[in-house]
Backbone as XML, in Angstrom:
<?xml version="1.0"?>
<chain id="A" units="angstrom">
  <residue number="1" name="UNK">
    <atom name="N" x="69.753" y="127.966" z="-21.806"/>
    <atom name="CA" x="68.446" y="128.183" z="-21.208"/>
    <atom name="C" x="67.429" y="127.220" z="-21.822"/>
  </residue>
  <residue number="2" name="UNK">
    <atom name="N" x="66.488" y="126.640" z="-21.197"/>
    <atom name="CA" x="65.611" y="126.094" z="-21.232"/>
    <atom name="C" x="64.476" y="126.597" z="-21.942"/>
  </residue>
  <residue number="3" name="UNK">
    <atom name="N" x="63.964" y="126.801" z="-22.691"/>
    <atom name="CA" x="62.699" y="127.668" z="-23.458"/>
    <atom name="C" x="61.580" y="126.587" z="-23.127"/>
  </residue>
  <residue number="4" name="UNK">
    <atom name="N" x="60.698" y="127.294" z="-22.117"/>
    <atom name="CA" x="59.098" y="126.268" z="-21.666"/>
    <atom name="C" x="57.627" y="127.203" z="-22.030"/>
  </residue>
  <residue number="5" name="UNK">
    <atom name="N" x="58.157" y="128.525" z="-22.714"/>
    <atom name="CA" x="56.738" y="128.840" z="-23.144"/>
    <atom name="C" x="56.904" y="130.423" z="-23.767"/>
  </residue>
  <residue number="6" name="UNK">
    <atom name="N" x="56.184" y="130.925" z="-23.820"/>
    <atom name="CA" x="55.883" y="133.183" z="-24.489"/>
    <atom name="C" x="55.847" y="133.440" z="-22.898"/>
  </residue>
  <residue number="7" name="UNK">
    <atom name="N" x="56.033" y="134.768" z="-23.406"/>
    <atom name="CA" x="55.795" y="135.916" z="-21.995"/>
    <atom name="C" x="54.320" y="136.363" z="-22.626"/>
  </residue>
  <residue number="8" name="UNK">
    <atom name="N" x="53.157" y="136.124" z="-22.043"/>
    <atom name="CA" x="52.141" y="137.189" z="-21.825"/>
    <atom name="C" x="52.118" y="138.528" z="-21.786"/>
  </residue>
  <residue number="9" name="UNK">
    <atom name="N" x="52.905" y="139.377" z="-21.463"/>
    <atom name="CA" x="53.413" y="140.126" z="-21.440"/>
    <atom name="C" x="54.166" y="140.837" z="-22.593"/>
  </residue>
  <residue number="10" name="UNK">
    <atom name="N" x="55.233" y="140.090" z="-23.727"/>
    <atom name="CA" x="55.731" y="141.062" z="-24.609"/>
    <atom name="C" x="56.190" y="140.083" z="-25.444"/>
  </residue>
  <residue number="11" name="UNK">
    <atom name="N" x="55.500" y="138.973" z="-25.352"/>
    <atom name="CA" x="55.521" y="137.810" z="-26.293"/>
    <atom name="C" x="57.042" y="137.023" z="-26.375"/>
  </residue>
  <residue number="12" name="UNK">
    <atom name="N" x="57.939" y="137.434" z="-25.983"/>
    <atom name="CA" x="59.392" y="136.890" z="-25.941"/>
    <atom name="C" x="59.335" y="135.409" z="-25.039"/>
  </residue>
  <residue number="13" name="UNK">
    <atom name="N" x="60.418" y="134.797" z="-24.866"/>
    <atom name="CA" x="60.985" y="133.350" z="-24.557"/>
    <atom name="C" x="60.508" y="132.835" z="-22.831"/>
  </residue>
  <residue number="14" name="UNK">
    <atom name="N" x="59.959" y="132.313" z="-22.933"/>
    <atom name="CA" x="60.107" y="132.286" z="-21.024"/>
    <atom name="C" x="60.928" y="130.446" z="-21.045"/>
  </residue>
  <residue number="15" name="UNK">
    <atom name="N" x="62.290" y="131.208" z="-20.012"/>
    <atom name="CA" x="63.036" y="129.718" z="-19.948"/>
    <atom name="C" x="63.645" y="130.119" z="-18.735"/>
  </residue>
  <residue number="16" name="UNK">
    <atom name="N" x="63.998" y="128.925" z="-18.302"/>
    <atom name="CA" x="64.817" y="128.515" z="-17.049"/>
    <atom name="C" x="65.949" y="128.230" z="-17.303"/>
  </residue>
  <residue number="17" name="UNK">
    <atom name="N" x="67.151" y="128.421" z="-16.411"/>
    <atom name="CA" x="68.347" y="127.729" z="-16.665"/>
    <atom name="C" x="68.560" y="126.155" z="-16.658"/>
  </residue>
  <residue number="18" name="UNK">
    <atom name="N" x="69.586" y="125.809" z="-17.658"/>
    <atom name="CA" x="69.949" y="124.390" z="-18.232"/>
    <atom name="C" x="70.485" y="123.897" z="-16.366"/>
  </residue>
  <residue number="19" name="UNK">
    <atom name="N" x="71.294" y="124.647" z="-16.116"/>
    <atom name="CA" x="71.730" y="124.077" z="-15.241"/>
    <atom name="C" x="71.623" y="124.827" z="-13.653"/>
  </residue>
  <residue number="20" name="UNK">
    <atom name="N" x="71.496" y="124.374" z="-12.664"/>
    <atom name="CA" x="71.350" y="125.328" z="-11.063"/>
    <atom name="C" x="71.967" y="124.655" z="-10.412"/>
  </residue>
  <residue number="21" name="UNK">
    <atom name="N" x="72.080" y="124.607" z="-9.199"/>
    <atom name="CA" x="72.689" y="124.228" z="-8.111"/>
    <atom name="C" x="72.243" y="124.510" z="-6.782"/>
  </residue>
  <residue number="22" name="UNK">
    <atom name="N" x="70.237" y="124.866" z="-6.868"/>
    <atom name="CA" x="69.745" y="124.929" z="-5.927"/>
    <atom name="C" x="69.091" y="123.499" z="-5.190"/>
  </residue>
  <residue number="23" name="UNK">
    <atom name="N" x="68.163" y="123.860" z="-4.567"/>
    <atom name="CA" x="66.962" y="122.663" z="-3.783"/>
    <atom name="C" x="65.934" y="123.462" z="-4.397"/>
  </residue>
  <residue number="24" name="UNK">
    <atom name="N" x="64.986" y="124.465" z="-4.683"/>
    <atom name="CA" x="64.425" y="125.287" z="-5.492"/>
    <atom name="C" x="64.722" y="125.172" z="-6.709"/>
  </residue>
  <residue number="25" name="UNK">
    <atom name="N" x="63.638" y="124.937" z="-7.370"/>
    <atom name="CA" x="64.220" y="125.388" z="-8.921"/>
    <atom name="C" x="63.996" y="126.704" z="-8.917"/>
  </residue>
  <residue number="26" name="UNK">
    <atom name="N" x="64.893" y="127.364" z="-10.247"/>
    <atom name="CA" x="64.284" y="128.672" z="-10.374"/>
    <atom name="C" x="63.182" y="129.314" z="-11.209"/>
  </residue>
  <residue number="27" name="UNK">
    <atom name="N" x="62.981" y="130.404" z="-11.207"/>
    <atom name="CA" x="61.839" y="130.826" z="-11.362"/>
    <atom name="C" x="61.830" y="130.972" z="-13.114"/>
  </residue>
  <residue number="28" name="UNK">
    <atom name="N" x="60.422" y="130.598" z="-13.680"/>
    <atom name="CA" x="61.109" y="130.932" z="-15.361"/>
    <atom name="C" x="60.899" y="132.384" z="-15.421"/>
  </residue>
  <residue number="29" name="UNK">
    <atom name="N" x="61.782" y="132.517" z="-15.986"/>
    <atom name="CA" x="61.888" y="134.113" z="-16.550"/>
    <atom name="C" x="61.895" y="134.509" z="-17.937"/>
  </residue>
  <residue number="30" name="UNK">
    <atom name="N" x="61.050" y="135.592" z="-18.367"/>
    <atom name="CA" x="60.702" y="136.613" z="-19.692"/>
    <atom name="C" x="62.367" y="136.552" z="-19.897"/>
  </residue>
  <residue number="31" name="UNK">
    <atom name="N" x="63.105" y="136.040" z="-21.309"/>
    <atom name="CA" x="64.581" y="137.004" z="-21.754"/>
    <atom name="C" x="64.295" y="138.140" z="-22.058"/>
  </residue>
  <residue number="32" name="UNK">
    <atom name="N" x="63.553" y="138.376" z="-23.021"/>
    <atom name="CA" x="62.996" y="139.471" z="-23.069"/>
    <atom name="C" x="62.991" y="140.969" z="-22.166"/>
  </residue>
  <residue number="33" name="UNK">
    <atom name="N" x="61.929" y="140.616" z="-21.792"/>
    <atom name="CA" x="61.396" y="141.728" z="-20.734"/>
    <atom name="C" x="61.461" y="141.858" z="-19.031"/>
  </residue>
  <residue number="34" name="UNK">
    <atom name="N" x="62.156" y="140.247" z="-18.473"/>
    <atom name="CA" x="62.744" y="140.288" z="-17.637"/>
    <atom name="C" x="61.747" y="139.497" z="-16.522"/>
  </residue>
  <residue number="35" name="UNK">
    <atom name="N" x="60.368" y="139.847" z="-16.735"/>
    <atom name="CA" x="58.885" y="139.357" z="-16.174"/>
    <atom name="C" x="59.244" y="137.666" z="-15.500"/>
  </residue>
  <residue number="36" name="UNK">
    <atom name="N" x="58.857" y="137.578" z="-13.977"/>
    <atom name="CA" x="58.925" y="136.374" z="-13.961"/>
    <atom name="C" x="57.467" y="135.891" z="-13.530"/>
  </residue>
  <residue number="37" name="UNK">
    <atom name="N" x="57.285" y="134.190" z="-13.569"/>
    <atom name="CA" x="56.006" y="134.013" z="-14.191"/>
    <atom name="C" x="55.174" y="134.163" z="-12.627"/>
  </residue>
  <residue number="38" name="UNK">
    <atom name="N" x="53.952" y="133.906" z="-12.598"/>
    <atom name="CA" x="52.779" y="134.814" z="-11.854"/>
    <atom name="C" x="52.437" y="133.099" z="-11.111"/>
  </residue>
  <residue number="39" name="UNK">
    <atom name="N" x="52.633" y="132.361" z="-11.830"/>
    <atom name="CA" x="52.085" y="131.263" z="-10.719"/>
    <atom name="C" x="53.271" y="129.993" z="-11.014"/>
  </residue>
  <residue number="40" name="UNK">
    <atom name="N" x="52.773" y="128.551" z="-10.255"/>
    <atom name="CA" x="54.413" y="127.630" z="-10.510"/>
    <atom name="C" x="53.061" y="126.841" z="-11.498"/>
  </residue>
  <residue number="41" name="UNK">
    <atom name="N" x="52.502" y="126.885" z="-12.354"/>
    <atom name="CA" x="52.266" y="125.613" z="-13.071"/>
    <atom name="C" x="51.011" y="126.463" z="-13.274"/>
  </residue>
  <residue number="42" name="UNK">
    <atom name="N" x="50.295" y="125.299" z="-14.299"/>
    <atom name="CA" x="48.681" y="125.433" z="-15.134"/>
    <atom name="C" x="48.288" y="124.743" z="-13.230"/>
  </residue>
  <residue number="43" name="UNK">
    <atom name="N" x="46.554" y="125.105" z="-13.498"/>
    <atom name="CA" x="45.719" y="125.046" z="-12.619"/>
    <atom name="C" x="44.815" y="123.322" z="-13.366"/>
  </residue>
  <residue number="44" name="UNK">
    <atom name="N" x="45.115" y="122.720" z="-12.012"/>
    <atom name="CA" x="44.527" y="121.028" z="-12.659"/>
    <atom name="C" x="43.026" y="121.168" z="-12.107"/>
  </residue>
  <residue number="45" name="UNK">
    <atom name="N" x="41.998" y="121.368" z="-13.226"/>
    <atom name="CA" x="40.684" y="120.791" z="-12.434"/>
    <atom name="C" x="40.993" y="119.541" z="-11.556"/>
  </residue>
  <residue number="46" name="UNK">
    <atom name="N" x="40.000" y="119.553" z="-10.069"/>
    <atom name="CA" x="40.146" y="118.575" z="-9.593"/>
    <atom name="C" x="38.128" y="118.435" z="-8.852"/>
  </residue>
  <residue number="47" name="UNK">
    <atom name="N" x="38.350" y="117.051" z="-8.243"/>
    <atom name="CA" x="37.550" y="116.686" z="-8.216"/>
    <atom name="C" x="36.815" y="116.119" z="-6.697"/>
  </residue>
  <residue number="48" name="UNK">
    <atom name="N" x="36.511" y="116.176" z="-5.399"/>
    <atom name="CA" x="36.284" y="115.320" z="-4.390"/>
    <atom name="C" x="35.992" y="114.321" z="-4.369"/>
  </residue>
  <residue number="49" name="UNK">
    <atom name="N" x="36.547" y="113.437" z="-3.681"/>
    <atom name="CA" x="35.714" y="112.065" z="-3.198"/>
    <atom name="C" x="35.535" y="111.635" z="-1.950"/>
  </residue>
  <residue number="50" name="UNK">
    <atom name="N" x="34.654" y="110.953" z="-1.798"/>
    <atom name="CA" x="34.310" y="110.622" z="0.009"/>
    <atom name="C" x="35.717" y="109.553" z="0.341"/>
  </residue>
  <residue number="51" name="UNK">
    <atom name="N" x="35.544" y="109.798" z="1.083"/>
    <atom name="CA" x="36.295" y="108.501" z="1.695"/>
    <atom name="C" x="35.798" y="107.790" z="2.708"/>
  </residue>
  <residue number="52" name="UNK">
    <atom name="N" x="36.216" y="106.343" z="3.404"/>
    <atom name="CA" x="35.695" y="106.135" z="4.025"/>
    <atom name="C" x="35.684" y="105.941" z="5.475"/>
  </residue>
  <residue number="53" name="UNK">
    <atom name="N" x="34.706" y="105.915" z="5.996"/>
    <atom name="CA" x="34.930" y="106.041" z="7.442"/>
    <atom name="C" x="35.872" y="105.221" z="7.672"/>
  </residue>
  <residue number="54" name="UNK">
    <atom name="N" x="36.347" y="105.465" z="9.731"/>
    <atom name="CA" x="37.383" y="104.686" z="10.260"/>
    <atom name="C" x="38.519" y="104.942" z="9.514"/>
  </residue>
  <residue number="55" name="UNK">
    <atom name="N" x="39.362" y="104.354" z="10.216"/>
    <atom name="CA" x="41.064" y="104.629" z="10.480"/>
    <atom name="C" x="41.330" y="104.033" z="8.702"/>
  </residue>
  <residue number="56" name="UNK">
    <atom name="N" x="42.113" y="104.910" z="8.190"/>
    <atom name="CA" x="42.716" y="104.506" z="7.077"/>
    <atom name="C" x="44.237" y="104.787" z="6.686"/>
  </residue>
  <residue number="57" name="UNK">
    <atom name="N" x="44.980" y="104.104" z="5.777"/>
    <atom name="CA" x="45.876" y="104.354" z="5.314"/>
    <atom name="C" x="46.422" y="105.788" z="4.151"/>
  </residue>
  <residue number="58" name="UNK">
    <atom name="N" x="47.346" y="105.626" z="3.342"/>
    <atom name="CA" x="47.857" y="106.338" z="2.284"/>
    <atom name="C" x="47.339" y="104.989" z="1.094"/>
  </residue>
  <residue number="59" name="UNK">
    <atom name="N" x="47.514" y="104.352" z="1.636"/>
    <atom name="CA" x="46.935" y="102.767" z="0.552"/>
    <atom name="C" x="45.670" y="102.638" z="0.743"/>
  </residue>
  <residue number="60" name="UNK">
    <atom name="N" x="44.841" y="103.286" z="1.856"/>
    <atom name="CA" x="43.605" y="102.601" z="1.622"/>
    <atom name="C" x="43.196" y="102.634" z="3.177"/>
  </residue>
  <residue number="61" name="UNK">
    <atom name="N" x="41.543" y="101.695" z="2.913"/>
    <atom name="CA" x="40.905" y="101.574" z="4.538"/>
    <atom name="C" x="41.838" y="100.959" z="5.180"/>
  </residue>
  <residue number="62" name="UNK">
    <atom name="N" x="41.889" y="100.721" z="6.421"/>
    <atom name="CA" x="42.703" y="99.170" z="7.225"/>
    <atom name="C" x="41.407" y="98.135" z="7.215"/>
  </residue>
  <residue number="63" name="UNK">
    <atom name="N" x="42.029" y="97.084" z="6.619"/>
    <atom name="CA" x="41.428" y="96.232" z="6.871"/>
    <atom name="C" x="41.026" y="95.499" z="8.335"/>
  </residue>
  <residue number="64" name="UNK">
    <atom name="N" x="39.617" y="94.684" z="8.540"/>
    <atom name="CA" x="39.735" y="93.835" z="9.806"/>
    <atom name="C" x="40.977" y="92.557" z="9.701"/>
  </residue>
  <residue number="65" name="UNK">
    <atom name="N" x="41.476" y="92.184" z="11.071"/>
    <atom name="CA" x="42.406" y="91.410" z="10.708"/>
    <atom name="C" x="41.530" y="90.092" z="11.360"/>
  </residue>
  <residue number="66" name="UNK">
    <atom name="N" x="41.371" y="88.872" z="10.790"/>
    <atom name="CA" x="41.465" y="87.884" z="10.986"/>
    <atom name="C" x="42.018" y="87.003" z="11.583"/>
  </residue>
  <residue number="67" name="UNK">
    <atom name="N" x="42.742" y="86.417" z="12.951"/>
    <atom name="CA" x="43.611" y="85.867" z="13.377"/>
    <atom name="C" x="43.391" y="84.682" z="13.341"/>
  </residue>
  <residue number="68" name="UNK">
    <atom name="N" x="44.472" y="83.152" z="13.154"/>
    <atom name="CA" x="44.328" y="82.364" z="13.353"/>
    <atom name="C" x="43.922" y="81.654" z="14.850"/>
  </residue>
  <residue number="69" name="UNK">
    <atom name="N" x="43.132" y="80.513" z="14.911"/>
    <atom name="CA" x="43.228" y="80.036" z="15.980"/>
    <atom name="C" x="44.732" y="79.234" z="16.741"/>
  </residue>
  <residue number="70" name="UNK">
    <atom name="N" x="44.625" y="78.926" z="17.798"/>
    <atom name="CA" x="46.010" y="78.489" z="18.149"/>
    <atom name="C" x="46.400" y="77.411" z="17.756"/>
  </residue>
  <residue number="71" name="UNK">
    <atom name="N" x="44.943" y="76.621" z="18.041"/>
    <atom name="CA" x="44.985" y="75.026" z="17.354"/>
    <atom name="C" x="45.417" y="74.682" z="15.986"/>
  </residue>
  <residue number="72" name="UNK">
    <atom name="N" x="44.786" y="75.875" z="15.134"/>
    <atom name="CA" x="45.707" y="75.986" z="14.052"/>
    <atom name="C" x="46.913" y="75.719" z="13.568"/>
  </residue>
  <residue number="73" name="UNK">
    <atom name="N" x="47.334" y="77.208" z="14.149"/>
    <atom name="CA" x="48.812" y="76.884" z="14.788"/>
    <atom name="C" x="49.938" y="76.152" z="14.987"/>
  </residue>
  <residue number="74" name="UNK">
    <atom name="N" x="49.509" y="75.999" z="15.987"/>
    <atom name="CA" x="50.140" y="74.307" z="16.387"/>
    <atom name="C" x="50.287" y="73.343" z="15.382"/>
  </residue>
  <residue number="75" name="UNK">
    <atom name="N" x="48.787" y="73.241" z="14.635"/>
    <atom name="CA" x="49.361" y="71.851" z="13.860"/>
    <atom name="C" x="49.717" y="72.067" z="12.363"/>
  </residue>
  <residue number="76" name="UNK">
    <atom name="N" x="50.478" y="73.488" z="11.941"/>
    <atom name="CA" x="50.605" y="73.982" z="11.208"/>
    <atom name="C" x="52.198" y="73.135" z="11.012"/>
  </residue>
  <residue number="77" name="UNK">
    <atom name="N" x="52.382" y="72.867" z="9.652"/>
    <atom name="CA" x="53.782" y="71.957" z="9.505"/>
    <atom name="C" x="53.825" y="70.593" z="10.386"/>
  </residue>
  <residue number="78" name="UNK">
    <atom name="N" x="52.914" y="70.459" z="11.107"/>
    <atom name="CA" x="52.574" y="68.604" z="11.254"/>
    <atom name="C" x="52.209" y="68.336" z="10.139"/>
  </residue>
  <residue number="79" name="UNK">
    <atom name="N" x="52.393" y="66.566" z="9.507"/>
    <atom name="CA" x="51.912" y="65.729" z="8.427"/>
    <atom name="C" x="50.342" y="65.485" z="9.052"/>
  </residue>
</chain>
């Protein structure tokens, strides 16, 4: 067993098994007293931020795209 903290409760071991064979982990459990725990993790202060208008990504705003002209183009890899 895994030992990750006390029971609140009756002060004994709270651990998880070394090994599972789920998609879930399991739940930690009191050896002790049997108690399993009341939430999955500590509570993270967090914080808002704006974001910004228009269409955006997971990376970010989208940028405007710039296109070349054709003339460009064309004489792109001429000497």
């Amino acid at each position: 067993m895994n030992v990750i903290g006390t029971c609140s409760l009756c002060g004994g071991q709270v651990a998880t098994p070394e090994l599972w064979g789920g998609v879930v982990p399991p739940t930690p459990t009191c050896t002790r007293c049997g108690a399993v725990a009341a939430s999955s993790g500590p509570i993270i202060p967090m914080r808002r931020v704006d974001k910004p208008s228009g269409p955006y990504t997971a990376k970010g705003p989208v940028l405007e795209i710039n296109y070349a002209s054709h003339k460009l183009l064309e004489s792109w890899g001429n000497p």
